[in-house]
Every structure is written in C-alpha cells, then in structure tokens.
C-alpha positions in Angstrom: 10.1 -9.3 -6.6 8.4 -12.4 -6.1 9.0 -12.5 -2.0 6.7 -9.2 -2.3 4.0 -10.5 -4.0 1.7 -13.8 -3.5 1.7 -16.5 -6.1 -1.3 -15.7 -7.0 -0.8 -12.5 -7.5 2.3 -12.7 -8.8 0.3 -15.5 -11.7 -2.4 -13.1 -12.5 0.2 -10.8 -13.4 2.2 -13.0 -15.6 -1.1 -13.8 -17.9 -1.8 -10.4 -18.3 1.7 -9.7 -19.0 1.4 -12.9 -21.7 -1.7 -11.4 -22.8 0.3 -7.7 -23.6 3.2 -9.4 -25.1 1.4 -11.2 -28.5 4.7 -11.8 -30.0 6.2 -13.7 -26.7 9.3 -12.6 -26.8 9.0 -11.5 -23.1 8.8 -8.0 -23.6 5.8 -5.3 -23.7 6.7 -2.7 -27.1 5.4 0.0 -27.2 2.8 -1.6 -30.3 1.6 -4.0 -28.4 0.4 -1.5 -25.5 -1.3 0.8 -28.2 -2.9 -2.7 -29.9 -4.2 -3.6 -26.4 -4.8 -0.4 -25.3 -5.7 1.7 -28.8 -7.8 4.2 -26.7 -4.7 4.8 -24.5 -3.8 8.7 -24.7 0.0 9.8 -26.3 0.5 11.4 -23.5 -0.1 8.5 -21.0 2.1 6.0 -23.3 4.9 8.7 -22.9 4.5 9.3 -19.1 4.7 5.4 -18.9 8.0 5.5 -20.4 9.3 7.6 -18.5 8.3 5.8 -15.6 8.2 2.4 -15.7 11.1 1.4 -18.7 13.7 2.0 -16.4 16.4 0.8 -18.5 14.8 2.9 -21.2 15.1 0.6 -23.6 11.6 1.0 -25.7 10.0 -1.9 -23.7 8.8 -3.5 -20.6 10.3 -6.5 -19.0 8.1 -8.4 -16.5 10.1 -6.7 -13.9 9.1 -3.2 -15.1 5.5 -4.1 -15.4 5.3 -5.9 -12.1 6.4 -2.5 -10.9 4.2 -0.2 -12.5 0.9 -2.6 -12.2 1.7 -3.6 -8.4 
C-alpha cells in the first residue's frame, strides 16, 4: 500500500483517518462516519460497506480506507 502512494499522501491520509477514528482504536465504526459525516445518506453508509469493509467486519481499517479514499 504504501509503495503506491507518496509519503505525503500517504500522511494526509493517516490524519484524516485519525480525525474519523475519535476513539483511536484504529478503526472507522460505523458511528464515527455518521458523527463526521451526519448529513451522509443511509444509503451511501450501506453502499460503503459493501464496498470498502472487505473483511465485513462493521469497520474500516486504514487499509480499507486507504482503498476507498485513494
């Protein structure tokens, strides 16, 4: 992942993921995308899901979101 993206990149995209994740425990839940996004549509949250939590655990590693933002 990182050989496909530039540092700086690749930092910009760890703060917002830090920003996301308020609890830190490295992981996006689905609560903290609605409390960062709260005008984000149902619909979009599920579509999400089904795309980017590959492991379909309920929750985006960095990984996952690297994927889906980049």
């Amino acid at each position: 992942m990182s050989a496909e993206l530039p540092d700086e990149r690749l930092a910009e995209l760890k703060i917002a993921f830090a920003s996301i994740d308020t609890d830190g425990d490295g992981y996006i839940s689905e609560a903290e995308l609605k409390r960062h996004f709260p005008d984000l549509p149902a619909e979009a949250l599920g579509a999400m899901s089904q795309e980017a939590d590959s492991d379909q655990d309920g929750r985006y590693s960095f990984e996952e979101f690297v994927r889906t933002v980049s």
